[in-house]
PyMOL commands that place a pseudoatom at each C-alpha (Angstrom):
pseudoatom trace, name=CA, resn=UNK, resi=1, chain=A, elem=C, hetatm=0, pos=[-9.161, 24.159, -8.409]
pseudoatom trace, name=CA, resn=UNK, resi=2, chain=A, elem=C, hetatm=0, pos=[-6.410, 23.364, -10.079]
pseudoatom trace, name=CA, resn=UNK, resi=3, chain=A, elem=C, hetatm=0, pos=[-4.350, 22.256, -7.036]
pseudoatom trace, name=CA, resn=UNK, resi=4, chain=A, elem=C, hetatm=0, pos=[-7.414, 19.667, -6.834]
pseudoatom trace, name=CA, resn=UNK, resi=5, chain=A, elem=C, hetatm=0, pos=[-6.528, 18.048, -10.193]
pseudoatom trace, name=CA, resn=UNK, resi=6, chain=A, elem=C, hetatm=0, pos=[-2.797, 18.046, -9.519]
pseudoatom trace, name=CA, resn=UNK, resi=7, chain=A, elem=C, hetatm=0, pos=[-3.430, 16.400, -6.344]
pseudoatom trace, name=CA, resn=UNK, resi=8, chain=A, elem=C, hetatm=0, pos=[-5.764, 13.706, -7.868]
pseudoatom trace, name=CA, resn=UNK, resi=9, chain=A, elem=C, hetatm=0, pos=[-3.467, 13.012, -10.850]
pseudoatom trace, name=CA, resn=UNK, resi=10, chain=A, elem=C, hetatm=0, pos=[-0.662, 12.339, -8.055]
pseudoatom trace, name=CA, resn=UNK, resi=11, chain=A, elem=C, hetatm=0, pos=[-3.225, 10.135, -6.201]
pseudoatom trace, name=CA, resn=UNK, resi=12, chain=A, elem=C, hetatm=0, pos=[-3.897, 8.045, -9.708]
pseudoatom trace, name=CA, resn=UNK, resi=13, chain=A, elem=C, hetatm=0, pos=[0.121, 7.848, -10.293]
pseudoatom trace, name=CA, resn=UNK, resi=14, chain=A, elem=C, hetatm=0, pos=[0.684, 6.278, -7.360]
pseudoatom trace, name=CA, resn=UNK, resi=15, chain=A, elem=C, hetatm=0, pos=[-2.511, 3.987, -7.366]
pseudoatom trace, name=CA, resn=UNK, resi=16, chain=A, elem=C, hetatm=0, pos=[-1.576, 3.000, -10.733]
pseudoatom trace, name=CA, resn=UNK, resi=17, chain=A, elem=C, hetatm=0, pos=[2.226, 2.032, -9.383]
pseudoatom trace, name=CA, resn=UNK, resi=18, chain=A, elem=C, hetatm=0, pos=[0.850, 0.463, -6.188]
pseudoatom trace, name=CA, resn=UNK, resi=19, chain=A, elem=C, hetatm=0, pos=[-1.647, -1.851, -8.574]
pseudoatom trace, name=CA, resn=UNK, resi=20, chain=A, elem=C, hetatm=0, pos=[1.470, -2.904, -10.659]
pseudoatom trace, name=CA, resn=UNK, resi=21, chain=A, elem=C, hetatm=0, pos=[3.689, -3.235, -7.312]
pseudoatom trace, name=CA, resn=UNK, resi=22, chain=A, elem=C, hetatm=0, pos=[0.432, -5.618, -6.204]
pseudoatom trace, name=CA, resn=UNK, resi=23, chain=A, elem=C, hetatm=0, pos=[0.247, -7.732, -9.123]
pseudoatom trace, name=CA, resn=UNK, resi=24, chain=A, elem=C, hetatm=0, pos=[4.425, -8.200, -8.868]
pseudoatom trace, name=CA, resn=UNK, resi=25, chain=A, elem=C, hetatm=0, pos=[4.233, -9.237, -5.170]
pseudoatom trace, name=CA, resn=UNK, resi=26, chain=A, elem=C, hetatm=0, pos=[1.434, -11.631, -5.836]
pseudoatom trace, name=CA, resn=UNK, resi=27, chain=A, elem=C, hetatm=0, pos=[3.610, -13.521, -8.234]
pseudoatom trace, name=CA, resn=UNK, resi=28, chain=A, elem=C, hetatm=0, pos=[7.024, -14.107, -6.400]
pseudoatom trace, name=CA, resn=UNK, resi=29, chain=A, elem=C, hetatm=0, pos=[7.466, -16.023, -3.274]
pseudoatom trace, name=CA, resn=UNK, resi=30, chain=A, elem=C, hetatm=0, pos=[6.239, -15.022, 0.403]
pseudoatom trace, name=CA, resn=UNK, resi=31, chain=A, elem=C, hetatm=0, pos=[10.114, -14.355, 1.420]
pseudoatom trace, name=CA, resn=UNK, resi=32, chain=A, elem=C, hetatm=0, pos=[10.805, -11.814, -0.940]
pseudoatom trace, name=CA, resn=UNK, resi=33, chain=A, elem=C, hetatm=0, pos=[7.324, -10.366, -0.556]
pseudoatom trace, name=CA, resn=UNK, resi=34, chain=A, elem=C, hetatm=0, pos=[7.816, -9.962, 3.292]
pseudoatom trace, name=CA, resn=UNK, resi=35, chain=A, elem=C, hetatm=0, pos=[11.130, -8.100, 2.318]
pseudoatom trace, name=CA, resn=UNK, resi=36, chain=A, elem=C, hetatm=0, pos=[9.837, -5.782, -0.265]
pseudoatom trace, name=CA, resn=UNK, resi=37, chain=A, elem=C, hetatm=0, pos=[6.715, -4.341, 2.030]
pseudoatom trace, name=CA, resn=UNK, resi=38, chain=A, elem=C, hetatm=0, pos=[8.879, -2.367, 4.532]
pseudoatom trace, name=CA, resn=UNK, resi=39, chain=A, elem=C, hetatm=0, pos=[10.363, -1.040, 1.040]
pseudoatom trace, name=CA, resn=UNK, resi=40, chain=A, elem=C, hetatm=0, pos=[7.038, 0.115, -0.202]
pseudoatom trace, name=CA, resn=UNK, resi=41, chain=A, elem=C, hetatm=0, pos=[6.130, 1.732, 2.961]
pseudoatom trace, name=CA, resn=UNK, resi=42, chain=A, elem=C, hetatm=0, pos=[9.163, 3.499, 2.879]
pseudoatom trace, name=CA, resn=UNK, resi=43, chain=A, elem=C, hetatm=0, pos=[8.971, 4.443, -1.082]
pseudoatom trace, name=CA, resn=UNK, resi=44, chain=A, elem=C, hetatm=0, pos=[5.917, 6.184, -0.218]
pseudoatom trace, name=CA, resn=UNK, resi=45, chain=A, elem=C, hetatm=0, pos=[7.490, 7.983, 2.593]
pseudoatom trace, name=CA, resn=UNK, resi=46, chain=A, elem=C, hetatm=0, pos=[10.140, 9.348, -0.150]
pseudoatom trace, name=CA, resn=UNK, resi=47, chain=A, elem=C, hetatm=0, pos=[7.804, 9.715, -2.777]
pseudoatom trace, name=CA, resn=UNK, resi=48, chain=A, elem=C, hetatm=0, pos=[5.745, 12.277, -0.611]
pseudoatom trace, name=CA, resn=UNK, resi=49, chain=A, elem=C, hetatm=0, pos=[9.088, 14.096, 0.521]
pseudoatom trace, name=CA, resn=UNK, resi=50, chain=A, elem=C, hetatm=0, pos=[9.778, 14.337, -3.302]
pseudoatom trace, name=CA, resn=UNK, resi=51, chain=A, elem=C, hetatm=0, pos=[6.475, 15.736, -4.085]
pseudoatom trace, name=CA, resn=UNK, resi=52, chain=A, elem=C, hetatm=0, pos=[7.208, 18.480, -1.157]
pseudoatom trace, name=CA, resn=UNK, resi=53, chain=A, elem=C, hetatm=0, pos=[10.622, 19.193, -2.559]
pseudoatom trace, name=CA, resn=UNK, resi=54, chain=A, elem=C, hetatm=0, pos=[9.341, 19.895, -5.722]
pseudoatom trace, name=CA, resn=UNK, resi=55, chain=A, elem=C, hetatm=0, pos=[6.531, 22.165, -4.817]
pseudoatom trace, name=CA, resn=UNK, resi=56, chain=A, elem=C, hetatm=0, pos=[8.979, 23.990, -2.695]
pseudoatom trace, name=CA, resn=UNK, resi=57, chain=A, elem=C, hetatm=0, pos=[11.428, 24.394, -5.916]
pseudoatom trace, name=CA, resn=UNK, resi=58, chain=A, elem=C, hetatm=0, pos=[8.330, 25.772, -7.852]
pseudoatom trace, name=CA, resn=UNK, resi=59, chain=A, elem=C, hetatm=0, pos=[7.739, 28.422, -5.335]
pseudoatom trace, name=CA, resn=UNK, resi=60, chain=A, elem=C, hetatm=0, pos=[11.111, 29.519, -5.360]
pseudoatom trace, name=CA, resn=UNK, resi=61, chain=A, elem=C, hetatm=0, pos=[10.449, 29.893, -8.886]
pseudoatom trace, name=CA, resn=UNK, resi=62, chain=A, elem=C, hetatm=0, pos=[7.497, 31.284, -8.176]
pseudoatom trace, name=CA, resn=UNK, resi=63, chain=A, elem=C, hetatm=0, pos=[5.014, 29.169, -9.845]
pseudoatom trace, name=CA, resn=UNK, resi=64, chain=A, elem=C, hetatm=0, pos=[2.459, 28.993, -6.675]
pseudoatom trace, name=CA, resn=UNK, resi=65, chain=A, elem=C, hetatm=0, pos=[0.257, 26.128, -6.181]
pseudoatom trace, name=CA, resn=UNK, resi=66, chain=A, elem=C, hetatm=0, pos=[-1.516, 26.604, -2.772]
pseudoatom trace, name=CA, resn=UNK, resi=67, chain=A, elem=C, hetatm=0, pos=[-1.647, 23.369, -0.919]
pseudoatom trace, name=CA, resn=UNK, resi=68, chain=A, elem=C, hetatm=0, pos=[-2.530, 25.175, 2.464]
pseudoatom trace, name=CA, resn=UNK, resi=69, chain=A, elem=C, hetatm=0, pos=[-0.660, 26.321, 4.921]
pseudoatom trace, name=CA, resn=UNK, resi=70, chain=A, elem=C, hetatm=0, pos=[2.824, 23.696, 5.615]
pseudoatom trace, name=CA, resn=UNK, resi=71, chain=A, elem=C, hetatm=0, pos=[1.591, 21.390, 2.358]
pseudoatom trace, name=CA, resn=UNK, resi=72, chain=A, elem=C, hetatm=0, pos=[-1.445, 20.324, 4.536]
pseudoatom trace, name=CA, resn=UNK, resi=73, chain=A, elem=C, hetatm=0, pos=[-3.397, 19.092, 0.831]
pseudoatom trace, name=CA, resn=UNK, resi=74, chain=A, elem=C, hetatm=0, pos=[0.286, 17.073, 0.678]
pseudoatom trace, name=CA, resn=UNK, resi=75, chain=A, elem=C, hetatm=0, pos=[0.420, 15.688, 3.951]
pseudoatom trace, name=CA, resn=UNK, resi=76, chain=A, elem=C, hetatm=0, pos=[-3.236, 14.732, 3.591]
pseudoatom trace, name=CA, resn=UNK, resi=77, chain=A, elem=C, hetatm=0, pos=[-2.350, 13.038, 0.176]
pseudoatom trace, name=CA, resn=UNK, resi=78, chain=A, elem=C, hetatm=0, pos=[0.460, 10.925, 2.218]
pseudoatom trace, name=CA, resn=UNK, resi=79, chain=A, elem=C, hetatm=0, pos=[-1.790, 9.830, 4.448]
pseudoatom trace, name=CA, resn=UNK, resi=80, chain=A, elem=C, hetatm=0, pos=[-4.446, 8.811, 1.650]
pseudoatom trace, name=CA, resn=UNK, resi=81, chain=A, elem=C, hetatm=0, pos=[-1.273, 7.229, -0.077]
pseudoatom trace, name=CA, resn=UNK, resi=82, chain=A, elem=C, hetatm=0, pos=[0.059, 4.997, 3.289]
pseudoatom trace, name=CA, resn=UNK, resi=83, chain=A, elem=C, hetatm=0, pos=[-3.936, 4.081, 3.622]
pseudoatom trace, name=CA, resn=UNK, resi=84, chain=A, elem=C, hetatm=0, pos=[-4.157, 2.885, 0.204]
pseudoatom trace, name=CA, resn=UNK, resi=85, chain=A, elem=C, hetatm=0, pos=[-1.092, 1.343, 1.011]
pseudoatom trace, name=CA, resn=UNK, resi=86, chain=A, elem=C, hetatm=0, pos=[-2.588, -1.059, 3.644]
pseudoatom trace, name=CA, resn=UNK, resi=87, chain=A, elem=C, hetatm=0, pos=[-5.527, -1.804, 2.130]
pseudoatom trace, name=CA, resn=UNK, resi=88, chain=A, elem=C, hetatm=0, pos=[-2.934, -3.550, -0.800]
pseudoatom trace, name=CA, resn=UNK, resi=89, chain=A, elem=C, hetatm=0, pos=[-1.040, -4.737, 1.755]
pseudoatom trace, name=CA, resn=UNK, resi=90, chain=A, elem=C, hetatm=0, pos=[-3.667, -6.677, 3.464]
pseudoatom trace, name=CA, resn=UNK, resi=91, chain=A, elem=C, hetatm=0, pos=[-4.584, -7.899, -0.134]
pseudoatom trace, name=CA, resn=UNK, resi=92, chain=A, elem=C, hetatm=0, pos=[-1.438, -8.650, -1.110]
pseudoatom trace, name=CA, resn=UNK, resi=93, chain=A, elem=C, hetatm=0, pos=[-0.981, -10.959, 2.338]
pseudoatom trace, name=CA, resn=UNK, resi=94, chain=A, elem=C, hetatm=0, pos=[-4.716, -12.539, 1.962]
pseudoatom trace, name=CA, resn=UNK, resi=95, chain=A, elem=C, hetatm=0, pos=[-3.918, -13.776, -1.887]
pseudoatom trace, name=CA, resn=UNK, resi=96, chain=A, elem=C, hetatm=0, pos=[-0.749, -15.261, -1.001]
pseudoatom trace, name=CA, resn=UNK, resi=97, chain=A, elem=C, hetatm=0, pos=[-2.828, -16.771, 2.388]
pseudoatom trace, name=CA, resn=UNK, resi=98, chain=A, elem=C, hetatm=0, pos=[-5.279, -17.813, -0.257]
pseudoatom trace, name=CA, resn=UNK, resi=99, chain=A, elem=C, hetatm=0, pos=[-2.833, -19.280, -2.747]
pseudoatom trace, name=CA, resn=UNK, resi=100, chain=A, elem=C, hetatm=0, pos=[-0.906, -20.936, 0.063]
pseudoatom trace, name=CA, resn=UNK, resi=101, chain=A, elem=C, hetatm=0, pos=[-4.075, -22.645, 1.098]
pseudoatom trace, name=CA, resn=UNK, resi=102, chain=A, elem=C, hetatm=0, pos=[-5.019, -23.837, -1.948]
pseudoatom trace, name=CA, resn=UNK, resi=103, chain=A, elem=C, hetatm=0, pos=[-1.503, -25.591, -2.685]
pseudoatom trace, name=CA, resn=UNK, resi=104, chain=A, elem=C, hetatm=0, pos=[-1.546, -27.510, 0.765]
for i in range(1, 104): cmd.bond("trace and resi %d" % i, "trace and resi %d" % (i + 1))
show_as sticks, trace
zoom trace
């Protein structure tokens, strides 16, 4: 159960970054926008590497959390994260389609 919780407060960390990494990319110009996706794609990637390095340096400690056999509850959390991930993507793209229309 408490593997649950951890996982969800993870989830809400990153949902609550992605919705201030939103609001940022809303507000500066398409270039840089286009340029900073690939990097938030690829933040995500380390962030979920991170979160496996660190439950791998608590077992060595031997505080066990058990997120199923090879960090499936992890893995499954990355995948949650890169889904969320497009969903703001494809926001982020139809504001500044939106915002673009409106101006011309």
């Amino acid at each position: 159960m408490k593997e649950i919780i951890i996982l969800i407060g993870l989830y809400l960390v990153f949902l609550i970054l992605s919705v201030f990494f939103k609001k940022v990319l809303l507000k500066i110009n398409i270039l840089w926008s286009i340029l900073f996706l690939p990097a938030y794609l690829i933040g995500i990637y380390f962030y979920i590497d991170w979160l496996i390095n660190i439950h791998q340096i608590l077992r060595e400690k031997h505080i066990h959390l058990e997120f199923g056999h090879a960090e499936i509850l992890l893995l499954e959390l990355g995948l949650a994260c890169y889904a969320t991930a497009i969903f703001i993507i494809i926001n982020v793209l139809y504001g500044k389609y939106r915002i673009r229309k409106k101006t011309s």
